[in-house]
N, C-alpha and C positions, 0 to 999 in steps of 0.2 A: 634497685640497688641490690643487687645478690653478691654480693660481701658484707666482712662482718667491720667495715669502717666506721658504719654509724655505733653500731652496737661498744665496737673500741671507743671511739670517742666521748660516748655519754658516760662509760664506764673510770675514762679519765675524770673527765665531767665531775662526775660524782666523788670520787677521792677528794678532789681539787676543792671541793664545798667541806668535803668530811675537816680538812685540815686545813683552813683557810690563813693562818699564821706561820704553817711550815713550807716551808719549798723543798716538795716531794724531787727526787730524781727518776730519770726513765727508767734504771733498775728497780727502783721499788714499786715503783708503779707496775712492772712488768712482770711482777713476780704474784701481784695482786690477778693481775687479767691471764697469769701462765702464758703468756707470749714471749718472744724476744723484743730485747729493749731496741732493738734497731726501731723495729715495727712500731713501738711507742714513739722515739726519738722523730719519727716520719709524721706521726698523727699530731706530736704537742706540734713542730711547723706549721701544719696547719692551722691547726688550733692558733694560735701564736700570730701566723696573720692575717687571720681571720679578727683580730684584736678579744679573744674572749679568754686568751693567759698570758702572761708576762714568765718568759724567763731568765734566770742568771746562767752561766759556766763558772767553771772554779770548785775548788772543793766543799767551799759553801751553797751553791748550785744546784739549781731545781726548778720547778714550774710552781706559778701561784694561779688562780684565777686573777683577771685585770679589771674585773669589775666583779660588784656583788653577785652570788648566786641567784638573790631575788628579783635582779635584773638584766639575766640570761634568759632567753628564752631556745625551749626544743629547738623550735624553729632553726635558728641560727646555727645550733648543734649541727644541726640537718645540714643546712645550707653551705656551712663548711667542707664536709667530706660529702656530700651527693654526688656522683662521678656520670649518674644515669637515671633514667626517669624512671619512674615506682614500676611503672608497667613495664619495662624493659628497653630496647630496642627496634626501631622498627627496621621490615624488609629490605635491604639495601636495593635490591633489583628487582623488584616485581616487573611482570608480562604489563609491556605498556601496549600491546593487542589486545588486551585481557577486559573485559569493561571493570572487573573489581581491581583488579593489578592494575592499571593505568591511573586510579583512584585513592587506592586505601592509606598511602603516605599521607594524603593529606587530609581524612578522616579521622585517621590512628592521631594525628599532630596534636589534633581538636581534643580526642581523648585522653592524649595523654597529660595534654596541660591541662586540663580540667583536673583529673585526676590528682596530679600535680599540688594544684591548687588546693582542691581536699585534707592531704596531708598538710602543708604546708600552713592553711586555718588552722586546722587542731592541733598540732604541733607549736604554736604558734600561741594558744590560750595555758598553754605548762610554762613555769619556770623552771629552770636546773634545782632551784631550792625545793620546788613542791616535789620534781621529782624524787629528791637525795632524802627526804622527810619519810620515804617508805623504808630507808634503810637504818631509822633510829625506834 
């Protein structure tokens, strides 16, 4: 994942725990992370149906988390905006003459979901709470 979605997203994450009574909106939230609130407004969707916030429109309008902090995990953070596999992308057209290029797709696969899997344990043993706790 070489974008900063994950990084956005936890970063929502964690407001969303900071103020669990208010229903933040994507400007404020956006002013917090220094992006544009489009770019938030893109992420809380996700977020949103991914079931980990609940939001309203209207003047009163904003995002909550949809369940407690202590029962989000990274993981799911992750698993929401992941667009691509930790190790990247593999070769679209390797030499199928090649004895390594006729091969390596389906080596790299092996690798990468393992890899995959890696993150996705440890990621998976944090809550949103344990993480937003380094911020008090």
């Amino acid at each position: 994942m070489n974008n900063t979605r994950f990084a956005t997203a936890i970063h929502i994450m964690t407001l969303l725990t900071e103020s669990p009574q208010d229903w933040l909106t994507s400007e404020w939230i956006a002013g917090s992370i220094n992006i544009n609130p489009v770019i938030v407004r893109k992420e809380l969707g996700v977020l949103r149906e991914a079931g980990l916030i609940t939001s309203r429109q209207g003047k009163e309008g904003g995002s909550q988390l949809a369940k407690s902090a202590d029962s989000i995990r990274i993981s799911e953070i992750y698993l929401a905006v992941k667009n691509t596999e930790v190790l990247g992308k593999k070769n679209n057209n390797p030499n199928p003459v090649c004895p390594v290029g006729k091969e390596i797709n389906n080596h790299l696969k092996n690798l990468f979901s393992e890899t995959d899997q890696l993150v996705l344990d440890f990621l998976g043993n944090k809550s949103l709470k344990q993480f937003s706790e380094q911020f008090k």
